[in-house]
Structures are given as structure tokens and as C-alpha cells.
N, CA and C atoms of all chains as a GROMACS GRO file, in nm:
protein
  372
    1UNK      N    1  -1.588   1.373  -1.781
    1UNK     CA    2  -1.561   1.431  -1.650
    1UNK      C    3  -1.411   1.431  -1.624
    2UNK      N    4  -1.334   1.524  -1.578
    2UNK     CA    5  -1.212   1.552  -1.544
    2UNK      C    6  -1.175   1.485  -1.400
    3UNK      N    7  -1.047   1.412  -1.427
    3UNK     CA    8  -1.045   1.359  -1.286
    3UNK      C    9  -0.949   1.443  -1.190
    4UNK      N   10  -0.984   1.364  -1.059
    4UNK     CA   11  -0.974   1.413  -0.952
    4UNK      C   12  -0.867   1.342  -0.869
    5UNK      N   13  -0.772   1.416  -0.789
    5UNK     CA   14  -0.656   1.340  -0.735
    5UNK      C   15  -0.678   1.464  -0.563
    6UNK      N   16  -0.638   1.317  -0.484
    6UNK     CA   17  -0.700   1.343  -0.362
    6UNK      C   18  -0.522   1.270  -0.261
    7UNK      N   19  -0.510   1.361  -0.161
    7UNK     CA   20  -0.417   1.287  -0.122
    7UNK      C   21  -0.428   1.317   0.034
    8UNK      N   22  -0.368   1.295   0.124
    8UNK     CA   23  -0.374   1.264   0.256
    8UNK      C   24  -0.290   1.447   0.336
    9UNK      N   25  -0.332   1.477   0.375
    9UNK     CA   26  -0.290   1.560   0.463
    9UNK      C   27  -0.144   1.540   0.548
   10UNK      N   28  -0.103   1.608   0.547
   10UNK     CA   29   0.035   1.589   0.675
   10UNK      C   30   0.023   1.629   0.800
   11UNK      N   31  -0.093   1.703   0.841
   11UNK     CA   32  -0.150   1.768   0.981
   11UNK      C   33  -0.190   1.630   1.044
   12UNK      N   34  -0.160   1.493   1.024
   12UNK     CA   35  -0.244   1.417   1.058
   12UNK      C   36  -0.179   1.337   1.149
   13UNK      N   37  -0.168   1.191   1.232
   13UNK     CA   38  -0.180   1.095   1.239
   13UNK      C   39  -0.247   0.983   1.259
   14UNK      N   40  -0.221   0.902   1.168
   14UNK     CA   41  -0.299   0.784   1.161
   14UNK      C   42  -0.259   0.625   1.179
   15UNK      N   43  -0.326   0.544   1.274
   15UNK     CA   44  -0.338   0.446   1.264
   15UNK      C   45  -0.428   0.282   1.235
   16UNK      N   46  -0.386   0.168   1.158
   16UNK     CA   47  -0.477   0.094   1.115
   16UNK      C   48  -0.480   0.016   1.214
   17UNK      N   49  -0.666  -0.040   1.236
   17UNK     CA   50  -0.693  -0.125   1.367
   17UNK      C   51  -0.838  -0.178   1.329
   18UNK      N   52  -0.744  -0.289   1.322
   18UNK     CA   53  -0.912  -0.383   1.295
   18UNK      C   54  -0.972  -0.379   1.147
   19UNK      N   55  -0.905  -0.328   1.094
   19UNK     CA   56  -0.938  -0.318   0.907
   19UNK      C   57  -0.981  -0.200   0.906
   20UNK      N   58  -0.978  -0.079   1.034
   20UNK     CA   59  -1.028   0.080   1.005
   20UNK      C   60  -0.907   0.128   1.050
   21UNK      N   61  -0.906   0.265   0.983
   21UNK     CA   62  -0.846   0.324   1.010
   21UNK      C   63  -0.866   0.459   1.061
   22UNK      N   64  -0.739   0.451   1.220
   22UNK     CA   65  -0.823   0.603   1.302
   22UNK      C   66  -0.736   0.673   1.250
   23UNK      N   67  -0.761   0.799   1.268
   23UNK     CA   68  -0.695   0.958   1.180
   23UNK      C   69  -0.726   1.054   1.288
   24UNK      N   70  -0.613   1.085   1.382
   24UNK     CA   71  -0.615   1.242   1.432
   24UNK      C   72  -0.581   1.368   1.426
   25UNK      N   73  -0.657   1.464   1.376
   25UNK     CA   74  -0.622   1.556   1.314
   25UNK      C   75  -0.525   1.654   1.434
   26UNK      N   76  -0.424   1.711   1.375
   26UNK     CA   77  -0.322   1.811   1.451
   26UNK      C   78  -0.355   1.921   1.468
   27UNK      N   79  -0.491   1.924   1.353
   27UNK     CA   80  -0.524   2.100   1.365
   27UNK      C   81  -0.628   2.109   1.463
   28UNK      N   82  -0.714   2.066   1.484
   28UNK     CA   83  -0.803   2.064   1.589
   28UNK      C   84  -0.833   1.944   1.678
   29UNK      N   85  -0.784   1.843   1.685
   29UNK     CA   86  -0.778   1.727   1.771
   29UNK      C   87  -0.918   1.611   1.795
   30UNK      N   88  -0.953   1.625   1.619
   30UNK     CA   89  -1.070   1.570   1.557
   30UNK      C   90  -1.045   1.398   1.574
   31UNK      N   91  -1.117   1.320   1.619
   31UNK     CA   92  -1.052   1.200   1.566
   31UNK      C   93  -1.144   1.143   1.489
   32UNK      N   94  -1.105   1.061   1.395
   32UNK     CA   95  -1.166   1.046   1.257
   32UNK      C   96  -1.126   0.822   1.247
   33UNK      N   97  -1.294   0.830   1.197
   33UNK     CA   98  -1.294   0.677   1.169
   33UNK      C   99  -1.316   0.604   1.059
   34UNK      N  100  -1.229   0.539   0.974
   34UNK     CA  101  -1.287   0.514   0.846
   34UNK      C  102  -1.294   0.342   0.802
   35UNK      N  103  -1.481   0.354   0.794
   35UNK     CA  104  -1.475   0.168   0.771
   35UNK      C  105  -1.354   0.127   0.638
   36UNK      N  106  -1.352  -0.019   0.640
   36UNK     CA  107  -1.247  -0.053   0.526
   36UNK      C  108  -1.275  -0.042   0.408
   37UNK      N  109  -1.390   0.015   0.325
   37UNK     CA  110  -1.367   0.060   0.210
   37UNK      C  111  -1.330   0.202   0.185
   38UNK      N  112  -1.386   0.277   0.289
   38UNK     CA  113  -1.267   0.409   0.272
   38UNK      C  114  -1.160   0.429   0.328
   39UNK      N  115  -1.096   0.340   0.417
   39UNK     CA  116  -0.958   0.280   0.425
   39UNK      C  117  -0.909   0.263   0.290
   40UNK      N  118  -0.947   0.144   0.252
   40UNK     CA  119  -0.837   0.161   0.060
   40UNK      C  120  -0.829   0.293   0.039
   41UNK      N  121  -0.968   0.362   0.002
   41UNK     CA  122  -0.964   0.496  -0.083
   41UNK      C  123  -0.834   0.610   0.020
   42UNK      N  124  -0.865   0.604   0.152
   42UNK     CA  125  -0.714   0.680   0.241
   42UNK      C  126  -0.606   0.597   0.194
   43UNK      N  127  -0.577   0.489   0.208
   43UNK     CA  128  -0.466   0.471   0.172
   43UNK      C  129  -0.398   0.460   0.043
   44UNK      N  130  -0.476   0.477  -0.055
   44UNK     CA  131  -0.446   0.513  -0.213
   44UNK      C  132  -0.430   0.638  -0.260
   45UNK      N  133  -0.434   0.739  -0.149
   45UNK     CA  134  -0.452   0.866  -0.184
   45UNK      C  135  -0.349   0.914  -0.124
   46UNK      N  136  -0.229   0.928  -0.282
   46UNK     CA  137  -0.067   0.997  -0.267
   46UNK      C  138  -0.072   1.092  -0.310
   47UNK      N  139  -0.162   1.154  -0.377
   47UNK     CA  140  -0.138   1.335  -0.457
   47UNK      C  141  -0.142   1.270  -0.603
   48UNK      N  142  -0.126   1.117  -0.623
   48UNK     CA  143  -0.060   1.126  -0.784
   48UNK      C  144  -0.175   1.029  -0.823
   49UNK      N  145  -0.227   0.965  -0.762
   49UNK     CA  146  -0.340   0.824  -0.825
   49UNK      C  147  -0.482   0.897  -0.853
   50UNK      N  148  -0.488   0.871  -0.964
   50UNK     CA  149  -0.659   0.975  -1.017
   50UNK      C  150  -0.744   0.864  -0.938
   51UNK      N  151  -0.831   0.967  -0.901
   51UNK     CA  152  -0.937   0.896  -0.847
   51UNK      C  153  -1.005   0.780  -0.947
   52UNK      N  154  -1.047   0.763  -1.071
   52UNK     CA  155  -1.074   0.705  -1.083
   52UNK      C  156  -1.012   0.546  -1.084
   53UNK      N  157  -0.864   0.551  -1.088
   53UNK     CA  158  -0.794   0.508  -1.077
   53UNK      C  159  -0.786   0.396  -0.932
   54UNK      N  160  -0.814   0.525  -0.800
   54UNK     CA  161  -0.841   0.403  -0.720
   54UNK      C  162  -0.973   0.313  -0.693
   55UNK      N  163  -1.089   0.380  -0.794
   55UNK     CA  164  -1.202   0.341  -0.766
   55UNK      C  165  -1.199   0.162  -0.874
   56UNK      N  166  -1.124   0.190  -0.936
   56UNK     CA  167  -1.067   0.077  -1.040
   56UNK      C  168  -1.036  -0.091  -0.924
   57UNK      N  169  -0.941  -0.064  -0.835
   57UNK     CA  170  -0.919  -0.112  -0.725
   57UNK      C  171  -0.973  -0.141  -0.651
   58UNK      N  172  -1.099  -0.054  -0.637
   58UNK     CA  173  -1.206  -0.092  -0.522
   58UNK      C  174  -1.259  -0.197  -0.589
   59UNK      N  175  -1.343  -0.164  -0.712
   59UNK     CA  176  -1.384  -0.286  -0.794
   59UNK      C  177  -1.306  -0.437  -0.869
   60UNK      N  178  -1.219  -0.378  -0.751
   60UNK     CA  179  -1.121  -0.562  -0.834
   60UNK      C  180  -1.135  -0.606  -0.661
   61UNK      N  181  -1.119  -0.562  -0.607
   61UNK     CA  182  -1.151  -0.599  -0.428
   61UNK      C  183  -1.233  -0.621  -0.387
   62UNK      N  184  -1.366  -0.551  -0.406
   62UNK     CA  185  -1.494  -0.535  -0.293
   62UNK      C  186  -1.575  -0.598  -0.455
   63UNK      N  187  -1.706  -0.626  -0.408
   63UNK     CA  188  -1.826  -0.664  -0.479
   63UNK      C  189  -1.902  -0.540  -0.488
   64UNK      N  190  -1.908  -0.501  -0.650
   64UNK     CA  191  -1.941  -0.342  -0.617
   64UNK      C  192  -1.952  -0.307  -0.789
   65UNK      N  193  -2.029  -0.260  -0.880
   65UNK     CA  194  -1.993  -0.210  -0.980
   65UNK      C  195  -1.943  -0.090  -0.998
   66UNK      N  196  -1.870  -0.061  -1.132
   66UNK     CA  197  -1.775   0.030  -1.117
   66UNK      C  198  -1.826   0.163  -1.107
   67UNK      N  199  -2.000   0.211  -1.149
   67UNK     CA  200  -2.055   0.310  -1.122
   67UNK      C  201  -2.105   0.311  -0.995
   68UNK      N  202  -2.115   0.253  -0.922
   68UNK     CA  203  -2.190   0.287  -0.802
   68UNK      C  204  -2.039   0.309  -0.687
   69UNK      N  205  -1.965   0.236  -0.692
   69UNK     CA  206  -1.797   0.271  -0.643
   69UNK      C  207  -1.776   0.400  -0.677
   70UNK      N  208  -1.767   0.438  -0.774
   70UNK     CA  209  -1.719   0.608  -0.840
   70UNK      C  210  -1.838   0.693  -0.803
   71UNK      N  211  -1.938   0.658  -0.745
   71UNK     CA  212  -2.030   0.746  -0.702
   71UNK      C  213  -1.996   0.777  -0.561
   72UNK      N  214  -2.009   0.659  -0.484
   72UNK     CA  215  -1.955   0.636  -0.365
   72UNK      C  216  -1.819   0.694  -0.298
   73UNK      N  217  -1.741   0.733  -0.412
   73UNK     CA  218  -1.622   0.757  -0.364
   73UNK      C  219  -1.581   0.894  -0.351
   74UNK      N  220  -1.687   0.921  -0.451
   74UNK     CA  221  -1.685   1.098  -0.510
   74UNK      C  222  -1.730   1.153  -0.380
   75UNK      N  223  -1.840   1.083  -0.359
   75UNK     CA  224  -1.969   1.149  -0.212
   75UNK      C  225  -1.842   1.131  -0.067
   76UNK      N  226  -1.742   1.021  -0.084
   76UNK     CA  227  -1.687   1.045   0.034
   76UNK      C  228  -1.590   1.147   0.039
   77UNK      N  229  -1.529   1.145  -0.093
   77UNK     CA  230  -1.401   1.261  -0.083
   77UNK      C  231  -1.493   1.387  -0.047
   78UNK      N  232  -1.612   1.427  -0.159
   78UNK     CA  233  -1.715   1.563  -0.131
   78UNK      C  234  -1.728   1.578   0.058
   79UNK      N  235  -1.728   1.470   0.095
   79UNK     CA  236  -1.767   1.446   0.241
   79UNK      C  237  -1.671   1.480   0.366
   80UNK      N  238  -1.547   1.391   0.315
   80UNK     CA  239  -1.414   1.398   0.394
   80UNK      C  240  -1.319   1.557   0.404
   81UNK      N  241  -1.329   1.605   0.270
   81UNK     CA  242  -1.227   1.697   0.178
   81UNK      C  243  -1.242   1.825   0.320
   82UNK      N  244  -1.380   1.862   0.327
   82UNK     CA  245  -1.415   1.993   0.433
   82UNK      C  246  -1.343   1.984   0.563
   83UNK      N  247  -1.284   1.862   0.562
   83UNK     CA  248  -1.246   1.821   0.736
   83UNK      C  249  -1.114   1.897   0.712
   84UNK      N  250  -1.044   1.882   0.604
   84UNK     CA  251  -0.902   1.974   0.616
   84UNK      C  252  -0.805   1.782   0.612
   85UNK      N  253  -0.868   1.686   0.612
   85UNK     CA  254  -0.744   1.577   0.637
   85UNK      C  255  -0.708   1.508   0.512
   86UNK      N  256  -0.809   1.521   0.386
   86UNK     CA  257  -0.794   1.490   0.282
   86UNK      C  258  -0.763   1.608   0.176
   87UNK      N  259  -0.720   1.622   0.123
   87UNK     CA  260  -0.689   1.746  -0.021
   87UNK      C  261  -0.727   1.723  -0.154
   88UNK      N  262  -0.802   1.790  -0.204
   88UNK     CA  263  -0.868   1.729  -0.338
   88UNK      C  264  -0.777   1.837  -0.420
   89UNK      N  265  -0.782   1.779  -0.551
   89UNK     CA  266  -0.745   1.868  -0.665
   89UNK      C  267  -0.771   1.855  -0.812
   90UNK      N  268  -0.753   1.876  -0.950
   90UNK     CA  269  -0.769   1.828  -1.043
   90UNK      C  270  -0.640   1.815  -1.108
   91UNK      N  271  -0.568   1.835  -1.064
   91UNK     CA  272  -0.439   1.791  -1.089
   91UNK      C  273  -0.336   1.712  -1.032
   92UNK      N  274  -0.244   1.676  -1.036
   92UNK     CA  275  -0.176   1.582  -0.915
   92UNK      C  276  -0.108   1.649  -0.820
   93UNK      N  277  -0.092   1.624  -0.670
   93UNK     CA  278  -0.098   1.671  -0.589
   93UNK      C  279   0.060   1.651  -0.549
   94UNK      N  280   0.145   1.735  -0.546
   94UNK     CA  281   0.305   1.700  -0.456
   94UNK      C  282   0.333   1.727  -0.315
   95UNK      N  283   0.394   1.636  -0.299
   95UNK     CA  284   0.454   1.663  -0.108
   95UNK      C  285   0.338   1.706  -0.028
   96UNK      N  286   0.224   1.637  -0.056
   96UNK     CA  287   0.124   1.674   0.065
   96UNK      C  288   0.187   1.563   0.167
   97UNK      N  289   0.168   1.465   0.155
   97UNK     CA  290   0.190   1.348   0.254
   97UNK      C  291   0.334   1.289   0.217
   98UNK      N  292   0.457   1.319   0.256
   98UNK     CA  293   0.537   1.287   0.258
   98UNK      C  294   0.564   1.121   0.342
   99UNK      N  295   0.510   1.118   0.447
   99UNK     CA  296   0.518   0.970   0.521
   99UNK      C  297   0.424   0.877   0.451
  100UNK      N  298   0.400   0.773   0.467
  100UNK     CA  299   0.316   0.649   0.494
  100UNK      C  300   0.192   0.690   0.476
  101UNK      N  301   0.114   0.618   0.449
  101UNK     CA  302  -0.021   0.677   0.488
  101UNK      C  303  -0.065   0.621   0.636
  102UNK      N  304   0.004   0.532   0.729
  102UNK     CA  305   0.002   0.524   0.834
  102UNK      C  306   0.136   0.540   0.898
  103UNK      N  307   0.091   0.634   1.002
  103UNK     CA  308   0.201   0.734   1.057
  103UNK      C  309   0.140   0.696   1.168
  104UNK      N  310   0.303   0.703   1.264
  104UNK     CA  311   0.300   0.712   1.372
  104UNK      C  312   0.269   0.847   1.480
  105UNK      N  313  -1.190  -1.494  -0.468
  105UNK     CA  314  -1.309  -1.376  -0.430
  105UNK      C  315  -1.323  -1.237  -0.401
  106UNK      N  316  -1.417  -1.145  -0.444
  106UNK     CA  317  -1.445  -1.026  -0.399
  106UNK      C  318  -1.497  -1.017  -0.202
  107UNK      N  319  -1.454  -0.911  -0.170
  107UNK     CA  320  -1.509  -0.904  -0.032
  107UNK      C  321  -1.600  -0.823  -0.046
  108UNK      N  322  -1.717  -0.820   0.052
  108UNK     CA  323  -1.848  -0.766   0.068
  108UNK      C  324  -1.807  -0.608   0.037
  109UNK      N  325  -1.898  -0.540  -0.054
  109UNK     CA  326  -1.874  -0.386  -0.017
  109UNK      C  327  -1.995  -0.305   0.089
  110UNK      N  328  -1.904  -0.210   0.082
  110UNK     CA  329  -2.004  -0.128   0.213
  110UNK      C  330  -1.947  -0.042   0.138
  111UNK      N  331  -2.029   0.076   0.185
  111UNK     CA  332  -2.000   0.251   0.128
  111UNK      C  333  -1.904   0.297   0.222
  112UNK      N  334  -1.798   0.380   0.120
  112UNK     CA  335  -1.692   0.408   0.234
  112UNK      C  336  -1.778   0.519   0.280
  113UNK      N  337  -1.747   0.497   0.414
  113UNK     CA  338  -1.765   0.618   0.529
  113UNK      C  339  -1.690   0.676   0.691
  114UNK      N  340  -1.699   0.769   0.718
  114UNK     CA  341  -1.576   0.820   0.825
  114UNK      C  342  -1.721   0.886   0.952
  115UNK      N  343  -1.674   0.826   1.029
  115UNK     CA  344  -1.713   0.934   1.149
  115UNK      C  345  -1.612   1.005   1.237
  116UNK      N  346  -1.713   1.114   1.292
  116UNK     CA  347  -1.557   1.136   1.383
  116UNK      C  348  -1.575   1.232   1.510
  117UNK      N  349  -1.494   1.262   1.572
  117UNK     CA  350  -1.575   1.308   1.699
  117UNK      C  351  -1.452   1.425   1.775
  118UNK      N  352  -1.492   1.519   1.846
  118UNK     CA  353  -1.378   1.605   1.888
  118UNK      C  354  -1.350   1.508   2.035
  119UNK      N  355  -1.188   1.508   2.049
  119UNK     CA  356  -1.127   1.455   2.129
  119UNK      C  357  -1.187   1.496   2.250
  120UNK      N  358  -1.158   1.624   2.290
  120UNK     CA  359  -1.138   1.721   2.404
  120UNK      C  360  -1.243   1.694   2.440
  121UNK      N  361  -1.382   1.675   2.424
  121UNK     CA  362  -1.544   1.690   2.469
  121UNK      C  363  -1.538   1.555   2.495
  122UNK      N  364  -1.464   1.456   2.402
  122UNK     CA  365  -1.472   1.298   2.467
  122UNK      C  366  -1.438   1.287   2.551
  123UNK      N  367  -1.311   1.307   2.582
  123UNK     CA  368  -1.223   1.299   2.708
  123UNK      C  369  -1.254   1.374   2.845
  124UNK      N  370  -1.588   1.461   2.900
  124UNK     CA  371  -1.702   1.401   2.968
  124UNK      C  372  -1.642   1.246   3.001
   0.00000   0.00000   0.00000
């Protein structure tokens, strides 16, 4: 399987609270909530880290094997990607998210 | 130690209709 590189939008701002992180979108004034395991996966996602790559991470962190994480992660990007706040690609992704992944 | 996993997931809600 060919991997996948996912990175954060710049239409956005986001802040971390409480181990989630909120995300409001600029384009339509969506606000967006993500428990703390798809927190890591947002905040690992620069345009350049292959997905499998951060799913690697999840499984050195969380209690989780490494197939059911990479399943999990696929179904959230498949999930998130339509909102317009995440960007998927199969290649690595440049200057999508220039700031932080938490922005003021 | 590992911390508990949960499936990542996002909800989310339009501002403007929150702000009923």
C-alpha cells in the first residue's frame, strides 16, 4: 500500500484544552473537536510525516496494535479530509500549514 | 507505560446555529 501524508490546513485555528484539541474552521465557522488520540494524529500532520509513520507513534504511546492504529487512523483521515481542515495526499505535502499546529 | 487507547475521533458543530 502506498503511503499517505496528511497535513493541517491554514484556513484554521486551533487550540489545545484538556488533552483535545478545538479547530475552527475560517471557511465556514465549523468548530471541530478532537479526542487525544486524534490530537497526536493533528498534531503530527506537517505535509512531510507518512502516515504510517505517525501511526508508528501512536503505538509507542497509546495501548493499541499497530494494525488496528493504521486502520483507525486511515478511517479518521477518510473521515476528517471532507471537512476541508485536513489535506491528504500521496506525496508530501509543502506550505500547507506554515504555523504551529496550534495557532492562535 | 502505554496510555489507554481510544479511536481517534472529531466532532463538530456549526458555530452560528450554536450561538440558539
Amino acid at each position: 500500500m502506498s503511503d499517505r501524508y496528511i497535513a493541517r490546513s491554514s484556513a484554521i485555528a486551533a487550540r489545545m484544552l484538556g488533552g483535545e484539541m478545538m479547530i475552527m474552521s475560517s471557511v465556514d465557522s465549523t468548530f471541530y473537536t478532537l479526542n487525544e488520540v486524534a490530537t497526536v494524529i493533528w498534531q503530527a500532520a506537517d505535509g512531510r510525516t507518512p502516515l504510517s509513520e505517525i501511526v508508528s507513534a501512536l503505538v509507542s504511546q497509546f495501548e493499541v496494535e499497530p494494525e488496528v492504529a493504521l486502520r483507525d487512523a486511515q478511517q479518521f483521515v477518510d473521515d476528517l479530509s471532507p471537512h476541508g481542515i485536513l489535506l491528504v495526499s500521496d506525496h508530501p505535502i509543502a506550505d500547507s500549514s506554515p504555523r504551529s499546529a496550534e495557532t492562535a | 507505560a502505554k496510555k489507554p487507547y481510544r479511536k481517534p475521533e472529531f466532532r463538530f458543530e456549526k458555530v452560528f446555529e450554536t450561538l440558539l
